[in-house]
Residue, then its C-alpha position, 0 to 999 in steps of 0.5 A: x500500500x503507498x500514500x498518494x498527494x496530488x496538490x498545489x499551493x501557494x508556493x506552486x500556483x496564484x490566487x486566481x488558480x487556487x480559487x479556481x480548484x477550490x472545494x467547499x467545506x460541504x462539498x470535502x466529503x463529498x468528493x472524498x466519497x467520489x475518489x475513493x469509490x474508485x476502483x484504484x483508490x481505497x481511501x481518501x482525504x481532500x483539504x481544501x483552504x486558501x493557501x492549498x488544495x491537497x488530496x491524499x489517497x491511499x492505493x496499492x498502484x500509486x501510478x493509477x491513482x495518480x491518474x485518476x486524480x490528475x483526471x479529475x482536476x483537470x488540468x494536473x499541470x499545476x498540481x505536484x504529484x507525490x507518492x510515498x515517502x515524500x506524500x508522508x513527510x508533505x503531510x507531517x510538514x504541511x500540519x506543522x506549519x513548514x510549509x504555510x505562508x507564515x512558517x509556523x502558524x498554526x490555523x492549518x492543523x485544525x483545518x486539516x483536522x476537520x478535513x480528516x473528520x469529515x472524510x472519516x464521517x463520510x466513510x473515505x478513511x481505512x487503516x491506512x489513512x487513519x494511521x497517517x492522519x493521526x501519526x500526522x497529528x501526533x508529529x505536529x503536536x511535538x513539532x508546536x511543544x518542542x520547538x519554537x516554531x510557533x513563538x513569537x510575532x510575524x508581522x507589524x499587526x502581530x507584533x502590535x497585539x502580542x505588545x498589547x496582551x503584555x501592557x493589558x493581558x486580554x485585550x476584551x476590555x480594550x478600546x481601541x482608535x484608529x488616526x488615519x485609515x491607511x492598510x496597515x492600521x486597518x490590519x493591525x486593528x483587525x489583528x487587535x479586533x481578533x483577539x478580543x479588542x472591544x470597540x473600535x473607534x476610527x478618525x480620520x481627515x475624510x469622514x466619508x473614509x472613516x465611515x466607511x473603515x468603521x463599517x467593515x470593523x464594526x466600529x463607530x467613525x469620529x470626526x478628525x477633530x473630535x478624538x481627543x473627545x474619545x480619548x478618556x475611553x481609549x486604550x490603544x491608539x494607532x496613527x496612521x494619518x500620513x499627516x506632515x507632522x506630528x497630530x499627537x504631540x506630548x503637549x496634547x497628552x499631558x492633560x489628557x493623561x493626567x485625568x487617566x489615573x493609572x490607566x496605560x496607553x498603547x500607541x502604535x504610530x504607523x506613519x511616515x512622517x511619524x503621528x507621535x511625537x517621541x517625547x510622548x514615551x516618556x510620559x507615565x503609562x504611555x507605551x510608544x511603538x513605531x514602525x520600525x520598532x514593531x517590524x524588528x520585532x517581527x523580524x526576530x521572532x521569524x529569525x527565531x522561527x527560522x532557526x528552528x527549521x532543522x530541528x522540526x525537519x528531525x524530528x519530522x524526518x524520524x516520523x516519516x521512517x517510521x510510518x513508512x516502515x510500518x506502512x511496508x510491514x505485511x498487515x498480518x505481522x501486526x501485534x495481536x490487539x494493536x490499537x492505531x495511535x488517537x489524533x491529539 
């Protein structure tokens, strides 16, 4: 029996071709039902998220099977055939988060969860698959507690919450504002707005855009030259203006500041030319962040990430042994009462 992956990615194919070979979370077991019903496939598992389209199947002719699913796609020239050893390793590799966008995330592990769930529902997944798919899970789990892999922030918007979750803790009590409207502060609050910011209050020179980036927040907009009106309530501040100078001066903070008591500011300044002046950090309870400051933050914690690299290919290249022998030994040399391995 051999272990076949026919998929691409976004390392192998754009967007527009991805979202071209799609498949629907209520459609996966569905066609999982369809390929394993096949006479030259036995099992079957299709994910199917932004980043990747993948079926694994497991056959006793990986050359058929191969066939059969470059058959159904369509047009296989975008698709990277793999059978045996590399399908395993791909796998262990794809739900540690090696070979994801962000090197490290984590989101793909419950993704490819619940595409083996619903494959396994739908009746598509044998001793073969089963096995893979939870020795897969067992792989990514050592791979996330042993390693650094997963630590740290990988972008200014991550960069800014990790930050934030260390002045405040958790952010479900957090207002946060927004001075300007440019991309990066958007992502940045959306980052904040994921892991439990409250309210999101935007401001910026042009209502009608601050209207609008509220909206698709579920915000409220502010007049430009109504936010300091807003600031007792607030907790972050990000600026992101594009103004030519400096719209948030320590002169302006200090008496704001002052009827705070003892409650902490994040600011966050985006911009170029800067929002903050850089003598506002020096102010009790003011945390001040710029650009720079958070990209080189997350520029370490991938350096870190990167450096884990060799270690998880270790430990993912003793695994892949593993299963690869186990999936060569004649089924009936299997201990007496031996029970596969449970997805954690």
């Amino acid at each position: 029996m051999q272990v076949v992956c026919l998929g691409l990615s976004h390392k192998t194919a754009p967007v527009e071709l991805r979202e071209k070979f799609a498949i629907g979370d209520a459609h996966l077991g569905e066609v999982a039902v369809q390929i394993a019903s096949v006479p030259e496939i036995g099992e079957a598992v299709v994910v199917s998220t932004c980043n990747r389209v993948e079926y694994y199947v497991a056959s006793e002719d990986a050359a058929a099977a191969l066939t059969v699913l470059t058959r159904r796609v369509g047009d296989p020239s975008v698709f990277q055939q793999m059978r045996g050893a590399e399908s395993i390793r791909h796998l262990f590799r794809v739900v540690s988060g090696l070979e994801s966008m962000v090197l490290g995330e984590t989101e793909i592990l419950g993704q490819v969860k619940k595409a083996y769930l619903t494959a396994q529902a739908a009746g598509t997944t044998a001793r073969h698959l089963n096995k893979l798919f939870q020795r897969a899970f067992n792989v990514a789990k050592e791979v996330r507690t042993k390693t650094s892999i997963t630590r740290g922030a990988v972008s200014v918007g991550s960069a800014a919450v990790d930050l934030a979750e260390k002045i405040f803790g958790k952010l479900d009590h957090c207002n946060v504002m927004i001075l300007g409207a440019g991309e990066t502060a958007e992502m940045t609050a959306r980052s904040l707005q994921s892991r439990g910011a409250k309210a999101i209050f935007v401001s910026n020179r042009t209502y009608e855009r601050a209207h609008s980036l509220a909206e698709q927040l579920g915000g409220r907009a502010i007049h430009f030259d109504e936010w300091e009106r807003e600031f007792h309530s607030l907790d972050i501040v990000i600026g992101s203006t594009g103004a030519p100078h400096a719209v948030v001066s320590r002169e302006k903070l200090v008496p704001l500041m002052q009827r705070r008591a003892d409650r902490p500011l994040f600011c966050i300044d985006l911009a170029v030319p800067r929002d903050f002046e850089v003598s506002v950090n020096d102010l009790d309870g003011v945390y001040l962040y710029d650009i720079d400051a958070l990209q080189g933050i997350a520029d370490a914690s991938m350096q870190v990430r990167r450096s884990e690299l060799a270690r998880c290919e270790e430990m993912i290249e003793r695994h892949v042994a593993e299963f690869s022998e186990w999936l060569a030994t004649p089924r009936t040399s299997m201990p007496m009462g031996a029970q596969p391995e449970e997805a954690k």
